[in-house]
N, CA and C atoms as an extended XYZ file, in Angstrom:
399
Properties=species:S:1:pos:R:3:atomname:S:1:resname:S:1:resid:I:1 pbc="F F F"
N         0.854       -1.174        0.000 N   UNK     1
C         0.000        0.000        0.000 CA  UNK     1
C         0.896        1.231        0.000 C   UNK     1
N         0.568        2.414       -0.592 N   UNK     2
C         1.134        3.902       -1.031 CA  UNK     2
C         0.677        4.692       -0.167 C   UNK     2
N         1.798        4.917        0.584 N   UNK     3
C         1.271        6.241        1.244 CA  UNK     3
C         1.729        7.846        1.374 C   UNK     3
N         1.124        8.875        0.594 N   UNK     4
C         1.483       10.140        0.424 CA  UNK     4
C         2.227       10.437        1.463 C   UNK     4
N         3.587       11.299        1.765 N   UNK     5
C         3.704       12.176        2.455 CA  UNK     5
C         4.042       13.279        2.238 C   UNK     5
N         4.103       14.132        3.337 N   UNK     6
C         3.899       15.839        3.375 CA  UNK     6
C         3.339       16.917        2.362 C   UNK     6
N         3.623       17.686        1.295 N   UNK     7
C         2.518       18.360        0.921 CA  UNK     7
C         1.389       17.579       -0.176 C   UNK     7
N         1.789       16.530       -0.521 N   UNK     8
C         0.665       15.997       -1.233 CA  UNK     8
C        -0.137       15.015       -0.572 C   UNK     8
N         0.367       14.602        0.755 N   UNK     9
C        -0.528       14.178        1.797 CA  UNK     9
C        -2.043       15.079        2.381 C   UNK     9
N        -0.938       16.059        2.266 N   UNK    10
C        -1.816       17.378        2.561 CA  UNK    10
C        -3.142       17.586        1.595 C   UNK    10
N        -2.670       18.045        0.740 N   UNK    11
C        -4.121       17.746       -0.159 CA  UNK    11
C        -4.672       16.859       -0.799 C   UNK    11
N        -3.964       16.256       -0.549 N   UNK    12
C        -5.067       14.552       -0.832 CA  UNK    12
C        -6.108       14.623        0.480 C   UNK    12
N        -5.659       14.445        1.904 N   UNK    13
C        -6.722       15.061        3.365 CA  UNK    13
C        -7.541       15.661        2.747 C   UNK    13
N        -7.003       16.948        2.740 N   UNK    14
C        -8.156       18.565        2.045 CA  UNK    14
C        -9.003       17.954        1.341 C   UNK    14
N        -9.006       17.257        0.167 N   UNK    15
C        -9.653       16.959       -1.126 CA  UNK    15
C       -10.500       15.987       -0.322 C   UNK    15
N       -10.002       15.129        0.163 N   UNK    16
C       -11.010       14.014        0.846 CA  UNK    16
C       -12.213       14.784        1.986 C   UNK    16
N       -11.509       15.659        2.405 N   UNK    17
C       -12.394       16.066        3.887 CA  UNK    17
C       -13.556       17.043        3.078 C   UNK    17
N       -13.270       17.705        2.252 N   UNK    18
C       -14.042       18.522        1.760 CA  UNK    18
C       -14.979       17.830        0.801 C   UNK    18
N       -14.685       16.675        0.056 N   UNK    19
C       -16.052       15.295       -0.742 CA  UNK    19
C       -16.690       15.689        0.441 C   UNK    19
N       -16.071       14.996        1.545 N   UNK    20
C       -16.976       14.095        2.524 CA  UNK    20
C       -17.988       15.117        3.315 C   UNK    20
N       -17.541       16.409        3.554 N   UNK    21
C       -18.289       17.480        3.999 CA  UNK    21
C       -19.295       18.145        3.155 C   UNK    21
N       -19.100       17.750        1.859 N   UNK    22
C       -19.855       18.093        0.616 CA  UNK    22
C       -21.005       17.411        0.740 C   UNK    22
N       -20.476       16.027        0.677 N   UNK    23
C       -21.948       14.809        0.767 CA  UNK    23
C       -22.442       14.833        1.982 C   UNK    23
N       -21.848       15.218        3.052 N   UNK    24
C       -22.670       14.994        4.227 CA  UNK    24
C       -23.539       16.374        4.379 C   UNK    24
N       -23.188       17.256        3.993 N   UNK    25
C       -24.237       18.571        4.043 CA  UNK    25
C       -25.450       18.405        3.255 C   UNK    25
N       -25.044       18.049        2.052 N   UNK    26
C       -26.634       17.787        1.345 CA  UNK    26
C       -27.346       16.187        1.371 C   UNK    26
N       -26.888       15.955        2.644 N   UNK    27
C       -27.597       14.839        3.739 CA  UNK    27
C       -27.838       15.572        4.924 C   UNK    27
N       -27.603       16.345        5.407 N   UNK    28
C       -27.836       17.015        6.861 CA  UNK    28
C       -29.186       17.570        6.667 C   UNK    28
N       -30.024       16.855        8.268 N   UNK    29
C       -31.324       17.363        8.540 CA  UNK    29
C       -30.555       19.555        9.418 C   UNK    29
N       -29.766       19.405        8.928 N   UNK    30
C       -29.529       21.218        9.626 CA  UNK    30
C       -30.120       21.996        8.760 C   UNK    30
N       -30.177       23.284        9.293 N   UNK    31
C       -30.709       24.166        8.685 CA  UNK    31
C       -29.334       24.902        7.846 C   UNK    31
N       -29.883       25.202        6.076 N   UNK    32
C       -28.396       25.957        5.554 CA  UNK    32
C       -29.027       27.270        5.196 C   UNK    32
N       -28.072       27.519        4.707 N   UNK    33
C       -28.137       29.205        4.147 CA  UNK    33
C       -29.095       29.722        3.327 C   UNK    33
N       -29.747       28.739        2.818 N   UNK    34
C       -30.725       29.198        1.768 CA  UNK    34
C       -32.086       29.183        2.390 C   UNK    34
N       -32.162       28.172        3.277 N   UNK    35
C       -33.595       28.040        4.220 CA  UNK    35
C       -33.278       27.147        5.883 C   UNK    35
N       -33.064       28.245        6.599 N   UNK    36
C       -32.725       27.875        7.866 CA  UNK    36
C       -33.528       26.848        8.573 C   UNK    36
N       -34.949       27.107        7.971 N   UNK    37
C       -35.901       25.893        9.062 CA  UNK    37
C       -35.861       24.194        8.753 C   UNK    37
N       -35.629       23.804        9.473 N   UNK    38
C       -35.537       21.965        9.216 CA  UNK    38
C       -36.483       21.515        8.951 C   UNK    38
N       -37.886       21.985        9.044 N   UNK    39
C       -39.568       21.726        8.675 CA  UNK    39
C       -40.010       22.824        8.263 C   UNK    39
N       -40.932       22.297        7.010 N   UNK    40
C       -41.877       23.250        6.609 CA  UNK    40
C       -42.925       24.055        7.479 C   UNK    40
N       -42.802       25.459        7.164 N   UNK    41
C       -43.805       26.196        8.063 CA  UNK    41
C       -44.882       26.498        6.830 C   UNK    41
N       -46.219       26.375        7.935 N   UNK    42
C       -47.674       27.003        7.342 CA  UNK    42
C       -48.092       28.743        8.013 C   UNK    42
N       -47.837       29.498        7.233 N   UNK    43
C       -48.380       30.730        8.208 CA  UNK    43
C       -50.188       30.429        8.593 C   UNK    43
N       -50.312       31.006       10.083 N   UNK    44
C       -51.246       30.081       10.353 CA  UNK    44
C       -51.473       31.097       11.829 C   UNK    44
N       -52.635       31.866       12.117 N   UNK    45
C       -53.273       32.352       12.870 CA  UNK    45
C       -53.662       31.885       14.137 C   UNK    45
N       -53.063       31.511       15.143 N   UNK    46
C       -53.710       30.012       15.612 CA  UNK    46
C       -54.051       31.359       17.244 C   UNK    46
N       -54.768       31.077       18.346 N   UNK    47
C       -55.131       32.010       19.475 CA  UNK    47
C       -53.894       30.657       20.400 C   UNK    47
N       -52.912       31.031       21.104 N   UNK    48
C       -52.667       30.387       22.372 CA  UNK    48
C       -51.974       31.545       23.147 C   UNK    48
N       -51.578       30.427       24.306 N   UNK    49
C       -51.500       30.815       25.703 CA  UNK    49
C       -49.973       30.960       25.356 C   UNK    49
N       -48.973       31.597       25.889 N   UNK    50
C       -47.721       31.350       26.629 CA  UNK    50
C       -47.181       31.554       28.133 C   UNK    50
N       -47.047       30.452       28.944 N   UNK    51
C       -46.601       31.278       30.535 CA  UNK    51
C       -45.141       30.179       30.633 C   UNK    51
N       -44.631       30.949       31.326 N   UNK    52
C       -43.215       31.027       31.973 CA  UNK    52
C       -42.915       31.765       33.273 C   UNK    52
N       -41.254       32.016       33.240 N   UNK    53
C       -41.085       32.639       34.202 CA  UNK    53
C       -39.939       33.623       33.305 C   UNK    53
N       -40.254       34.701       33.533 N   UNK    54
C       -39.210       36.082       33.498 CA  UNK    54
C       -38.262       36.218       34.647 C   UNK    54
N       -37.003       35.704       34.460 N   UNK    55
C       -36.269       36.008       36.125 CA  UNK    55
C       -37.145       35.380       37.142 C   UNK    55
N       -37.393       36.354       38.050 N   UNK    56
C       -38.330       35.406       39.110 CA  UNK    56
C       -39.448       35.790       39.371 C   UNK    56
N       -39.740       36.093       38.002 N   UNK    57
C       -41.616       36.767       38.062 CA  UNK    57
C       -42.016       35.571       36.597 C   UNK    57
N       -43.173       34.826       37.282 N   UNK    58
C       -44.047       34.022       36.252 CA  UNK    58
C       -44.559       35.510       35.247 C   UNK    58
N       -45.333       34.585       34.272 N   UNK    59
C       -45.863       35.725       33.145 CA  UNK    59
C       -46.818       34.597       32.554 C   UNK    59
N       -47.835       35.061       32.281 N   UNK    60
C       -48.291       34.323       30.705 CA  UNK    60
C       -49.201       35.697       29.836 C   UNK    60
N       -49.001       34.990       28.689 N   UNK    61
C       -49.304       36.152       27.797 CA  UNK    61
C       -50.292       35.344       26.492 C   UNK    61
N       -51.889       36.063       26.095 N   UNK    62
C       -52.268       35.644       25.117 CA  UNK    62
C       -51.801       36.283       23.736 C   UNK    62
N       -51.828       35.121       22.917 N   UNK    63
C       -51.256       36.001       21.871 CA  UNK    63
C       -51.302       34.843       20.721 C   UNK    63
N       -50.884       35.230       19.808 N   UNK    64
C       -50.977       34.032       18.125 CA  UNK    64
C       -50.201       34.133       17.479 C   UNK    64
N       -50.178       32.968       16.764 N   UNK    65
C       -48.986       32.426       16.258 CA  UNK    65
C       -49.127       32.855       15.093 C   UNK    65
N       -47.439       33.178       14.205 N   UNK    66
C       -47.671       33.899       12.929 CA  UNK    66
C       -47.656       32.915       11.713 C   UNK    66
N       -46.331       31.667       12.077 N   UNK    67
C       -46.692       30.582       11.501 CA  UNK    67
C       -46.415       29.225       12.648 C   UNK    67
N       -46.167       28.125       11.982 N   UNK    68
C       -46.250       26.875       12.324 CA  UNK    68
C       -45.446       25.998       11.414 C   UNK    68
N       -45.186       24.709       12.293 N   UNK    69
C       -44.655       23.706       11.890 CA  UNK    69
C       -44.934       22.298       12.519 C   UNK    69
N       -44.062       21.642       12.945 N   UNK    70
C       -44.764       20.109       13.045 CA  UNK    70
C       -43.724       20.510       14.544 C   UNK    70
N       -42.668       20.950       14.035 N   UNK    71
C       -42.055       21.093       15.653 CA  UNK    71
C       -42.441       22.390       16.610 C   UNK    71
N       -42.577       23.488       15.991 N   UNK    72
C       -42.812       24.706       16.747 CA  UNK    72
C       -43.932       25.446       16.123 C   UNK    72
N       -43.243       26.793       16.196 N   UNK    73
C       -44.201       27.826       15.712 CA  UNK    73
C       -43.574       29.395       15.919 C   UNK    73
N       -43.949       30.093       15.251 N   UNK    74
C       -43.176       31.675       15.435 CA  UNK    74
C       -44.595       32.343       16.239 C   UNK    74
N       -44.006       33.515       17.203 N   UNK    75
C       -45.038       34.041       17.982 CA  UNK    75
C       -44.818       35.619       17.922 C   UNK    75
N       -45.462       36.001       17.923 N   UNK    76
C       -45.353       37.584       18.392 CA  UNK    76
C       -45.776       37.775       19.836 C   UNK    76
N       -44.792       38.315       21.040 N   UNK    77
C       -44.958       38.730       22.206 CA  UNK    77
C       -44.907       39.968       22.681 C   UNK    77
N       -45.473       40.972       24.066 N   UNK    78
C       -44.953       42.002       24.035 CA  UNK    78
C       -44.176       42.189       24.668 C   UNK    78
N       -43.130       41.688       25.089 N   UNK    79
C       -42.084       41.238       26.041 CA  UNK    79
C       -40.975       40.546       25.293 C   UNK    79
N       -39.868       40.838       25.767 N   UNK    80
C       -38.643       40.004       25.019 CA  UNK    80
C       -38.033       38.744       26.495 C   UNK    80
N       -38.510       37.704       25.487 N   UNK    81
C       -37.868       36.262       26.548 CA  UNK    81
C       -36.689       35.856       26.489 C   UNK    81
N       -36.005       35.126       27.309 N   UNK    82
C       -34.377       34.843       27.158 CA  UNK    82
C       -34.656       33.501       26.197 C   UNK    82
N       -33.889       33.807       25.391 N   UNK    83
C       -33.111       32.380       24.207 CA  UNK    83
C       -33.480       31.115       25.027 C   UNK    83
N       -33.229       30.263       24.636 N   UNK    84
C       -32.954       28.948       25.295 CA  UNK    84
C       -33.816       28.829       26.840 C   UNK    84
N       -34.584       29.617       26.897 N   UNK    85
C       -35.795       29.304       27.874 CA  UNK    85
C       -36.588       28.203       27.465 C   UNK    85
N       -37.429       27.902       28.635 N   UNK    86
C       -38.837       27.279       28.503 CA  UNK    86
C       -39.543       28.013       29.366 C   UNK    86
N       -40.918       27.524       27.614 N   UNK    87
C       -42.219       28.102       28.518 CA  UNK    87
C       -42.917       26.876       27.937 C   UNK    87
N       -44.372       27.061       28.542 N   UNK    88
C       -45.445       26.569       27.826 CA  UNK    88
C       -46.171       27.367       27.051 C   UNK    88
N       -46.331       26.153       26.277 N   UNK    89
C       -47.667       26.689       25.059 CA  UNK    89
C       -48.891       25.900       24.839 C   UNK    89
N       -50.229       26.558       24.856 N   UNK    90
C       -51.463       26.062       24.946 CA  UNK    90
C       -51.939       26.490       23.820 C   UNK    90
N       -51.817       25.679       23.059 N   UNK    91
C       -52.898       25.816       22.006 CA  UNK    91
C       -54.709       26.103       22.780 C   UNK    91
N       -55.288       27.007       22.247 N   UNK    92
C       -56.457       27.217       23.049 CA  UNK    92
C       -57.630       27.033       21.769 C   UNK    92
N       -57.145       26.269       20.714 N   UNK    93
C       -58.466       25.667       20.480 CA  UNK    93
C       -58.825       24.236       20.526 C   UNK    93
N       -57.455       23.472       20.991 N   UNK    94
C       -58.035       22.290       21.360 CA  UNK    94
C       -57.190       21.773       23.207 C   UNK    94
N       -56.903       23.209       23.809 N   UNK    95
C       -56.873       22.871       25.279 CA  UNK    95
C       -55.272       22.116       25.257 C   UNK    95
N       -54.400       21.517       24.826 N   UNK    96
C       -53.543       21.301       24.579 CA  UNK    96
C       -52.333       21.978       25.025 C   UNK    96
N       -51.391       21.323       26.130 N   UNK    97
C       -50.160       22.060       26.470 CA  UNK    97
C       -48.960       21.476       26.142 C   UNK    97
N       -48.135       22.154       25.685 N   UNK    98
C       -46.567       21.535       25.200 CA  UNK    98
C       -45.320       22.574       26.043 C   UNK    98
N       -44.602       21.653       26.727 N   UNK    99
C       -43.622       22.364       27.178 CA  UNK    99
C       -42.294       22.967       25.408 C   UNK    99
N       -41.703       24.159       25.512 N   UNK   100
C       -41.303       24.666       24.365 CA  UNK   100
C       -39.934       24.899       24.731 C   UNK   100
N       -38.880       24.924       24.141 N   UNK   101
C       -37.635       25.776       24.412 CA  UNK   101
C       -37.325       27.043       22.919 C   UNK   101
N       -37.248       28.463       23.833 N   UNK   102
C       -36.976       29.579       23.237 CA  UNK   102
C       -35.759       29.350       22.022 C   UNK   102
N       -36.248       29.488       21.203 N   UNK   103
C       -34.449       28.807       20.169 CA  UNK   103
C       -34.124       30.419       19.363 C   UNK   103
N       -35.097       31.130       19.317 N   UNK   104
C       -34.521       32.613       18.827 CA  UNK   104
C       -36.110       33.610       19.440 C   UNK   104
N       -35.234       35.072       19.573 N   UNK   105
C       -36.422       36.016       19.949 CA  UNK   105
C       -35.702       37.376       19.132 C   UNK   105
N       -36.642       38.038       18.876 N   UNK   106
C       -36.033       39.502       18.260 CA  UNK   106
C       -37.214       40.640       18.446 C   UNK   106
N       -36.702       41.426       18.644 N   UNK   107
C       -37.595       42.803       18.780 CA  UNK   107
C       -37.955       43.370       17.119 C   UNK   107
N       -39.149       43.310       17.000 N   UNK   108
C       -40.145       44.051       16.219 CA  UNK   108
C       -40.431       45.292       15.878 C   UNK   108
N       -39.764       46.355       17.059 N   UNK   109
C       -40.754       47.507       17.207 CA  UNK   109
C       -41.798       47.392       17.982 C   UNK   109
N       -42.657       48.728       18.451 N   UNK   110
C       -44.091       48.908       18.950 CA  UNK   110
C       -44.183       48.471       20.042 C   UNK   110
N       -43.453       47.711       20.600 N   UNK   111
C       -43.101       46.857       22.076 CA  UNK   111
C       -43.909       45.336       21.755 C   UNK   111
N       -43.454       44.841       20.631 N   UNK   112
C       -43.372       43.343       19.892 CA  UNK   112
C       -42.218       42.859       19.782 C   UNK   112
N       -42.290       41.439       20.072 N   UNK   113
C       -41.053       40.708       19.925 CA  UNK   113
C       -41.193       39.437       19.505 C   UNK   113
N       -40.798       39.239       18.279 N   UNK   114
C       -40.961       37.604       17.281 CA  UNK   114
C       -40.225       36.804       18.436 C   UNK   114
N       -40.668       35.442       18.832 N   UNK   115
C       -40.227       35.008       19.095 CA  UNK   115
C       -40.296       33.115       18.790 C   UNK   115
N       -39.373       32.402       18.185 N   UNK   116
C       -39.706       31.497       17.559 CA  UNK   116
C       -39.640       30.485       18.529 C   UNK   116
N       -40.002       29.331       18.851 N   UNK   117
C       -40.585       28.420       19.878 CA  UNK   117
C       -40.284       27.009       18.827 C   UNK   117
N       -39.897       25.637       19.976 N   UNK   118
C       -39.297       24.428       19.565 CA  UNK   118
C       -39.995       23.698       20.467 C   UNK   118
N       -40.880       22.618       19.992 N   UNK   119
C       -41.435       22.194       20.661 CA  UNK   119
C       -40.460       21.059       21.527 C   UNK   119
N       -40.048       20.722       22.999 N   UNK   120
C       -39.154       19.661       23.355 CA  UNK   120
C       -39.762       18.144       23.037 C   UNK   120
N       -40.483       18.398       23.053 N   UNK   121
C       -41.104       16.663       22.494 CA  UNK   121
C       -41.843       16.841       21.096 C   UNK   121
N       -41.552       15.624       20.092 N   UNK   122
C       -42.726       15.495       19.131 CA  UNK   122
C       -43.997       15.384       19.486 C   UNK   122
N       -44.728       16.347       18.800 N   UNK   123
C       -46.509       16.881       18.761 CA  UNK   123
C       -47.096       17.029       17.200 C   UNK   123
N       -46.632       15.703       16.503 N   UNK   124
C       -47.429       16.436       14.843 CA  UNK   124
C       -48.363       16.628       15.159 C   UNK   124
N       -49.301       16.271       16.039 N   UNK   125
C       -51.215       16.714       15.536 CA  UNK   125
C       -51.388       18.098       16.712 C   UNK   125
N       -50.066       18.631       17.369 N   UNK   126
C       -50.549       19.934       18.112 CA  UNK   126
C       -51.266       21.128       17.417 C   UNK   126
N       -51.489       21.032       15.929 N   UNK   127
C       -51.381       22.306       14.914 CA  UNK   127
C       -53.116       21.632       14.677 C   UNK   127
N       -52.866       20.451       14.983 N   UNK   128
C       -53.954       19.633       14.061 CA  UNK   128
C       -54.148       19.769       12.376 C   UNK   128
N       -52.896       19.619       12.165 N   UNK   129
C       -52.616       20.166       10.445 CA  UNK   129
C       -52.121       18.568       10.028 C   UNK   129
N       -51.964       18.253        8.974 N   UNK   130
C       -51.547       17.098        8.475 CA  UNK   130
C       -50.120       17.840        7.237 C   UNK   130
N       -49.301       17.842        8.006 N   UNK   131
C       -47.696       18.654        7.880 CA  UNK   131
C       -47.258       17.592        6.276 C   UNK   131
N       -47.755       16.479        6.854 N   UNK   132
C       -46.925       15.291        5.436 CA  UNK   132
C       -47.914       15.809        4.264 C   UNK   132
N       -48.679       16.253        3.712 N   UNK   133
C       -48.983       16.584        2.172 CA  UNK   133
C       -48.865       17.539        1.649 C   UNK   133
């Protein structure tokens, strides 16, 4: 067996690591540059609940969702929540609670703040949408 050394070892590595990072990206369930979300979103009006805790003051806040997915959902709040929190979310038309972790929040203006929500457990029928067609 042949084995390269020093600078053509070198890019023979390079050449190999970069195939293999090639094929494994357009296999990766991640989010890329062209469309960050890992699931399709439905924009989608939905009425729920959110409560948590702010520091060491609980909160809940009504409010609706701008879209949806099979894992989360984007929200508009009037309050800005910390990242990587949990709250709950109640869907309030079919009574339904899912614990969530905060995965991004951003200020809006007007004293609104997008804040996008991950559901910690699988919930396809929380939307009651059928996400697969």
């Amino acid at each position: 067996m042949l084995f390269a050394t020093g600078a053509g070892a070198l890019a023979l590595l390079s050449g190999a690591l970069i195939g293999w990072f090639k094929a494994r990206q357009s296999h990766a369930q991640f989010p890329t540059d062209s469309n960050r979300r890992r699931r399709s979103r439905i924009a989608l009006e939905s009425s729920v609940l959110v409560y948590g805790w702010h520091g060491d003051e609980p909160f809940s806040v009504n409010t609706a969702t701008l879209n949806v997915s099979s894992a989360g959902a984007l929200i508009s709040m009037p309050e800005m929540i910390q990242p990587f929190g949990v709250v709950i979310l109640t869907n309030l038309k079919t009574n339904e609670d899912l614990q969530c972790r905060v995965v991004w929040s951003a200020p809006r203006g007007e004293g609104k703040t997008h804040v996008g929500l991950e559901f910690k457990e699988g919930s396809p029928t929380f939307w009651q949408i059928d996400f697969t067609a």
